[in-house]
N, C-alpha and C positions, 0 to 999 in steps of 0.2 A: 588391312592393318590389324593386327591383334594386341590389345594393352588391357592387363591384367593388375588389377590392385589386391595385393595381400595385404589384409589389417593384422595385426599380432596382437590383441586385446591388450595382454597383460603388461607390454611395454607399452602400448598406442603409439605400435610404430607401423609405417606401411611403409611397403617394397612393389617392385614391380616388375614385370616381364613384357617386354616387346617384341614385337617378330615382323617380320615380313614374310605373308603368308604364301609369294610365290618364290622365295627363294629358302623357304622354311628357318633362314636366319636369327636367332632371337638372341636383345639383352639381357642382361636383370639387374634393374636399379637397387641400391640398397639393402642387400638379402640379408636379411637374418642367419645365423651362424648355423642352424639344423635346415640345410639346406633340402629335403627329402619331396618338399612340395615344388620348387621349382623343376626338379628332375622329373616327376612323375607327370606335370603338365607339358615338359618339353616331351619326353614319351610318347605321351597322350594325342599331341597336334601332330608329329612326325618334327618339328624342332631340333634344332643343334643349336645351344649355347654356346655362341664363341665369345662374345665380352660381356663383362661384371663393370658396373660402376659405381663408385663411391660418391654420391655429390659433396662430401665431406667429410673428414674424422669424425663420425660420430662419437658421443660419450657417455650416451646410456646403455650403446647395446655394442657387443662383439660382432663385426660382421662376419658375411659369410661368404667374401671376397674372395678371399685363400683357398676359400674349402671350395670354391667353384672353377679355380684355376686349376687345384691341383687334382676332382674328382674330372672332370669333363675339359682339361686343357685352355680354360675361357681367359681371353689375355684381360689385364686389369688394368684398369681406367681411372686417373685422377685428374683431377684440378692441373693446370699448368705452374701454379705454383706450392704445388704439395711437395713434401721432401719425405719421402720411404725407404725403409730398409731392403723391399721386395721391386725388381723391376716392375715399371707399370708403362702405359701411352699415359703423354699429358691430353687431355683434351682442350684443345685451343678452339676462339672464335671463331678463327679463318679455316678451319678444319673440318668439313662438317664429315659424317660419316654414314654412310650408305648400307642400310641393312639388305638391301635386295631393290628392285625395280620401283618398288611403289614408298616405301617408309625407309626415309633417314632419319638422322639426328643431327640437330644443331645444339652447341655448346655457348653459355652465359656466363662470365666469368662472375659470382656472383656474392663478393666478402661482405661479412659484417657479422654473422654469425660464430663463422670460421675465416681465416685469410683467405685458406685455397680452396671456398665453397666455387660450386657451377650448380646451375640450374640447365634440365635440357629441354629444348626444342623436340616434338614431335611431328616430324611433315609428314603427311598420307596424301601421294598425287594421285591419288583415285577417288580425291573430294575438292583439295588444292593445293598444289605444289607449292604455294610460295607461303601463304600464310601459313604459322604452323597449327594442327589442330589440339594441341596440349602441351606444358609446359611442368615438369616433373622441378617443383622446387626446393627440395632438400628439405635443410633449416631456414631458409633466408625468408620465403612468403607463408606462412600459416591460412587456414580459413581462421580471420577472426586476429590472427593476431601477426607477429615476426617474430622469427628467433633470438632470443635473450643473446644481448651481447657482451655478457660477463663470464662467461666459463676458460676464455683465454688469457683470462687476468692476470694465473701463475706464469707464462709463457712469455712476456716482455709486451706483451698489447694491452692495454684500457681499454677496460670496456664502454669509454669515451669515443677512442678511437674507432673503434670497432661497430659503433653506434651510427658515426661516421662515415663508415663505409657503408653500412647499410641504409642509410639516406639515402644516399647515393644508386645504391644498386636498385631499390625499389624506384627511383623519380627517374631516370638515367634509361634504365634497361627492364624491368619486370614491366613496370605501369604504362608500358609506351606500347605494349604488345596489345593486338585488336583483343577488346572487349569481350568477344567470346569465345578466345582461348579458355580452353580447361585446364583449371590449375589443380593439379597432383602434388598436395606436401607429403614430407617422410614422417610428420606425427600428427596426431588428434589430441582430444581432449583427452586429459590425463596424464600426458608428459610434462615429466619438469623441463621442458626445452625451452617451453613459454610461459605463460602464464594468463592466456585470455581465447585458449584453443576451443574451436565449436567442436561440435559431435560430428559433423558431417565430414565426411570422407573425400571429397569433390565440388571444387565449387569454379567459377569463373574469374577471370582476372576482372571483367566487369562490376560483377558482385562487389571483389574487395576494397575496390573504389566506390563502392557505396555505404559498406557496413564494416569494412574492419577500422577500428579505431584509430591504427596505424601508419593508414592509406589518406589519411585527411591530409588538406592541404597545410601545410604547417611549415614555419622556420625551421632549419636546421637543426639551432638550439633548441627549440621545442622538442624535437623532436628525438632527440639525446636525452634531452630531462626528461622525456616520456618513457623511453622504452630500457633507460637502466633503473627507475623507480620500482620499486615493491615486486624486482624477481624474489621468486621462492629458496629458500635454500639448494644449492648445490648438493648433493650427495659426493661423500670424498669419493666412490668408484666414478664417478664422470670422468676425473683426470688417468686414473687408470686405464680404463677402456677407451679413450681417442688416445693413448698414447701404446694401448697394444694396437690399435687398427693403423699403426704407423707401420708395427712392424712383424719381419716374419714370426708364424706362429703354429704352434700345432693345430690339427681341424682338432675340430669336435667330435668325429667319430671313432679317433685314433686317442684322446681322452678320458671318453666316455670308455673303451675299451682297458684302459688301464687302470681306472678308478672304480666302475662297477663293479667290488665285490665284496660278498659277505663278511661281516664278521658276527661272533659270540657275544654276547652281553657283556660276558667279563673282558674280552679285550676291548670293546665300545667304552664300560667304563675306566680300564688302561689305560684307553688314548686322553680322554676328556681329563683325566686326572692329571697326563700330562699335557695339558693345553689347548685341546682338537675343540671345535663347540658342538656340542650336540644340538641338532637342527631337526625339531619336531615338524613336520609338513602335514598333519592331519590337520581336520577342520577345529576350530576354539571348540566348540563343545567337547569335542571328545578329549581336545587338549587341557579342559579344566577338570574332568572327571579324573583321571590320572593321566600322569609323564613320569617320566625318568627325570628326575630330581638335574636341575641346575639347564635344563634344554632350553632352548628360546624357541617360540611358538611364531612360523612364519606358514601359513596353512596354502596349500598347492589352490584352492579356490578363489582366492583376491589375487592381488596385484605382487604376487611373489616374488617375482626377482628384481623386481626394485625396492620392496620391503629387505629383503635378503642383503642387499647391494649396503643400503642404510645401516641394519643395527647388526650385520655381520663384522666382521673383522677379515679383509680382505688377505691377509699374510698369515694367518691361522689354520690348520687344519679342519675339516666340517666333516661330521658324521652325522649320516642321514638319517632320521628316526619316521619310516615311512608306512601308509598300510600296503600290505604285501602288495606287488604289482606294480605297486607307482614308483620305485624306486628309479629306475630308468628315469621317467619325464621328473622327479625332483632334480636328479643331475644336470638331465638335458638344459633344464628351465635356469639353474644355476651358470651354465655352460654359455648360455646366453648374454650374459655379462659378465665372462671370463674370470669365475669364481673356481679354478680348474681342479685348486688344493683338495678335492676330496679324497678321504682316505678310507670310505668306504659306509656301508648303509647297513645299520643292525638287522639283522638277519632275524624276519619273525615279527621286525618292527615294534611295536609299544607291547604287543599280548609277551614279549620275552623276559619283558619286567618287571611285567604284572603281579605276578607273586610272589616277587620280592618286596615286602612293605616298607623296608630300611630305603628300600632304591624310588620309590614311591613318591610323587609332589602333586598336592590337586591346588588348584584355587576356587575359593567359593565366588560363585554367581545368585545375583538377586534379581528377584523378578522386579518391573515398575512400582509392582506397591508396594514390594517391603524395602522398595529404595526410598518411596516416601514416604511410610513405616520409621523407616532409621532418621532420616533429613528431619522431621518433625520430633524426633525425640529431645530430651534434655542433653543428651551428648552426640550431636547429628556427625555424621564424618563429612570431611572434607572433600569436596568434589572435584578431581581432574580431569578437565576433559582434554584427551590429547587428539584432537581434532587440530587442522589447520586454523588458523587466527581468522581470514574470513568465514570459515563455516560457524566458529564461534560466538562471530561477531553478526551473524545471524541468525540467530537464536539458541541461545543455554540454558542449561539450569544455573538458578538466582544463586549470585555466591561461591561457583564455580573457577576454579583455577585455569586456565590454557595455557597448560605446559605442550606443542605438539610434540607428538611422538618423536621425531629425529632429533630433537633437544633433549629429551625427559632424562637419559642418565647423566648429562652436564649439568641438568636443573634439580635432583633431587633434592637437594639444598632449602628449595622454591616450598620444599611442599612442607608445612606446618609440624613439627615431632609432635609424638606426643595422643595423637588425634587416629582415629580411623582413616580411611580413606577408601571414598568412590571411586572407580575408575569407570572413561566411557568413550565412545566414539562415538560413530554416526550409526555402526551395527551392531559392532561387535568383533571385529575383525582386526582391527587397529588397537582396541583397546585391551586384546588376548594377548600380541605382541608386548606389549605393555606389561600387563602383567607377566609375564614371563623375564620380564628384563630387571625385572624390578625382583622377582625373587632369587635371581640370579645373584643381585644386590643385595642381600641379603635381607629385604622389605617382607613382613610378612601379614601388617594388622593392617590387609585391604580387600576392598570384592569388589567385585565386574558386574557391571550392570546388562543385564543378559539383553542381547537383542538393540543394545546402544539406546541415542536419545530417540531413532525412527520407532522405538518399541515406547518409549516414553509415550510421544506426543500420538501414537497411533493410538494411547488411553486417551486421549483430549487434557493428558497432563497438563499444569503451565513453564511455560521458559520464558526467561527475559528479556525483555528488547537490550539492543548492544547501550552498556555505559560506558565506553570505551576496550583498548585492547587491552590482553590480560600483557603476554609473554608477546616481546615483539617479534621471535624469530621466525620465519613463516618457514610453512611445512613442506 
């Protein structure tokens, strides 16, 4: 048996690949939309991809379903009760499917995340046929946590319901499976899918019956009031993206092929004049020394295309403001979450605007001590930190705002007139977006705390123990 895990950091999403290594047979669970690395490792073994499976509409990332059917002919696999615009097999319980002599798959039908989630079985009878040795579970089992069951709420189900089902699907079907099945979820730490996700990549159905919170013996109703309590905010692209992975769609490389190309400054700012956003991808430092006036700072180094997903406008045109060369992976990583509206990537990137001084926007950054330089002075600025509500509520600076970043252009309201203003995160990464949005906004009497509060307390600065929460909306 061959099973491969791809991590994709910046979504903390994984996929996978199966085979049967004597009939060179292979799946691929979940794939991300730049399909490049499943091809190159079917290659690499002598593999043929013949099916793609979805274990459900995701709705942080665009799959790469289509682009697998239509580059390599891979028939597509759903849930038995998913509804698509593209022919697909349902995958049913009583169905299992045979990739070659040694490794099948068995399907779970498995709601609560999604209606028409499955979770699959992996048998290898060259260890033992009957138990299965792995268990690939979508959204419905996390390490550590379960899939939030509120993102279907616009669709005619409660996240009651759906809360419901997923009782059910973990006590019923996941938790009955032998103890040291390997369980394989489609996200880690860092997806908004849950909100209580470990680092770890793999763990056992055993394990989760011992450590995830979720897995504890509990009432029904417990367990409904557990797991719809203090999800994080939705990003509005979630509902976009499970509802293009419904239906037919362009790949990503026939996209990318129409969208990658240059333009001149002056038609870059044509377009933004009439509406397009300009989307700076360099790192915040070089985004505060200069930009081109009015860009929003989402840097190719953090967690980009879900930052991008947040404070973009998903129906707008995007021009890409990139350093030479990476114009490509800003698209591709956009393409990701089906953000396809680009209209193309300044040509020459930020040095084209450079000596234009009119076209020209910096923000000032302070170091730690001239941030408690100013906070000590007789007219101290007022501190935002757009961190998440529990990173806040773990230690801030004293007097501190938590506005988080995916709130801050509905809250500027929140923030004090009148007053300077600190901005800050945890690095610096979150709070460059910020700033960027904010002078977009036309906010101009504020500075960036360089290096975030880990630059603070790495002086043995003080921050405060939580006095409760600032801004309820979590990040």
């Amino acid at each position: 048996m061959y099973l491969k895990q791809y991590f994709l950091g910046c979504l903390a999403h994984a996929s996978y690949m199966i085979a049967d290594e004597e009939s060179k047979t292979a799946a691929v669970v979940d794939p991300q939309r730049d399909i490049g690395q499943y091809l190159e490792d079917a290659v690499a073994n002598g593999f043929t991809i013949r099916h793609v499976f979805l274990t459900h509409f995701h709705a942080d990332f665009v799959a790469g379903h289509l682009d697998l059917r239509d580059r390599v002919g891979a028939e597509v696999h759903l849930g038995a009760k998913a509804e698509a615009e593209y022919d697909f097999s349902p995958a049913r319980e009583d169905q299992p499917l045979a990739l070659g002599p040694t490794v099948r798959l068995g399907f779970l039908e498995t709601p609560g995340h999604t209606p028409e989630a499955i979770s699959i079985l992996v048998f290898d009878s060259a260890q033992d046929g009957v138990k299965p040795r792995a268990v690939l579970t979508g959204d419905a089992l996390f390490i550590g946590d379960v899939g939030r069951p509120d993102l279907m709420a616009s669709v005619g189900v409660t996240s009651e319901q759906l809360a419901g089902m997923l009782y059910d699907t973990l006590h019923q079907k996941l938790l009955k499976l032998p103890d040291d099945t390997l369980l394989y979820p489609a996200h880690g730490a860092g997806s908004l899918c849950g909100k209580n996700m470990s680092s770890e990549t793999v763990s056992t159905i055993g394990k989760q019956k011992q450590f995830n919170y979720a897995c504890q013996p509990m009432t029904r109703g417990d367990f409904i009031r557990l797991v719809t309590a203090d999800q994080p905010e939705a990003p509005a692209y979630f509902s976009y993206d499970a509802t293009m992975n419904r239906r037919e769609h362009a790949s990503l490389d026939s996209v990318l092929a129409a969208v990658l190309r240059p333009l001149s400054l002056d038609e870059a700012i044509r377009r933004a004049n009439a509406g397009a956003q300009l989307l700076d991808t360099r790192e915040p430092a070089h985004f505060a020394q200069g930009h081109i006036a009015g860009s929003v700072n989402v840097g190719l180094g953090g967690k980009y295309a879900t930052w991008c997903g947040i404070v973009l406008d998903r129906a707008r045109p995007i021009v890409i403001v990139a350093d030479p060369g990476r114009e490509n992976e800003a698209a591709m990583r956009l393409g990701r979450i089906g953000f396809d509206q680009i209209a193309g990537y300044v040509d020459g990137g930020f040095a084209a605007a450079a000596a234009e001084p009119s076209l020209v926007s910096r923000v000032e950054r302070v170091t730690p001590a001239q941030a408690a330089e100013r906070l000590a002075s007789s007219a101290p600025p007022v501190v935002v930190d757009v961190r998440g509500p529990g990173e806040w509520e773990a230690g801030h600076l004293e007097g501190s705002l938590n506005i988080p970043l995916p709130v801050l252009k509905r809250s500027l309201d929140d923030i004090p007139a009148g007053r300077p203003v600190l901005l800050h995160c945890q690095s610096g990464y979150r709070s460059m977006i910020a700033a960027s949005l904010l002078l977009r906004e036309g906010v101009r009497n504020f500075m960036d705390l360089d290096g975030g509060i880990a630059a603070w307390t790495k002086e043995d600065r003080p921050v405060a123990a939580p006095v409760g929460a600032g801004c309820s909306t979590a990040n």
